[in-house]
Residue, then its C-alpha position, 0 to 999 in steps of 0.5 A: x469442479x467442471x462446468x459445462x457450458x451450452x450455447x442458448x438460443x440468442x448465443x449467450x453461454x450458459x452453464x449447467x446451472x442456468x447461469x451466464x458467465x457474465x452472471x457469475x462473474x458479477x456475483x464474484x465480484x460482489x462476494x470478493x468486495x463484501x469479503x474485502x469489507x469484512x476483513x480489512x482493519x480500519x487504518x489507524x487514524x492519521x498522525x496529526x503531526x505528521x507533515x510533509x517536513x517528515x515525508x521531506x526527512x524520510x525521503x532523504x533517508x532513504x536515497x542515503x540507504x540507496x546510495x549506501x546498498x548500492x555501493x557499501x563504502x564506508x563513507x556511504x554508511x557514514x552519511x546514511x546512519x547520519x541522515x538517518x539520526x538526523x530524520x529520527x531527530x527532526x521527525x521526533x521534534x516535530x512530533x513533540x511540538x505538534x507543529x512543524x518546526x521553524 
């Protein structure tokens, strides 16, 4: 599809269907953010009992994984499956009580 574009009077492009550019980029703009609205799903609700205690034991989680993929030792692996039960446990106690933990 090719649009051919002409220079108006006050040279402002137009194309052939009388349109500017900056006419048809607003009205893609709008048909891409009516789009967005239609097809995405509402995000579940927030967890209630999720808490900066769980970010704070995901976090540690994580930087064990890292330090295991970065260097697979068998004492990296150790302490990642450890800090991994240990985030899994303490995020379950807090989901549990509905409340942080003391």
């Amino acid at each position: 599809m090719g649009i051919e574009l002409e220079i108006g009077k006050k040279g402002i492009e137009k194309n052939s269907d009388g349109n500017t550019v900056e006419e048809k980029w607003q009205n893609c703009k709008e048909i891409i953010k009516s789009a967005d609205k239609i097809l995405t799903c509402d995000m579940k609700p927030k967890k209630d009992w999720f808490d900066e205690d769980c970010k704070r034991f995901i976090e540690v989680r994580n930087k064990a994984q890292l330090k295991f993929l970065q260097r697979p030792t068998r004492e990296s692996q150790r302490k990642y499956q450890e800090k991994r039960r240990m985030a899994r446990k303490d995020a379950e106690e807090v989901k549990g009580n509905g409340n942080k933990k003391n």
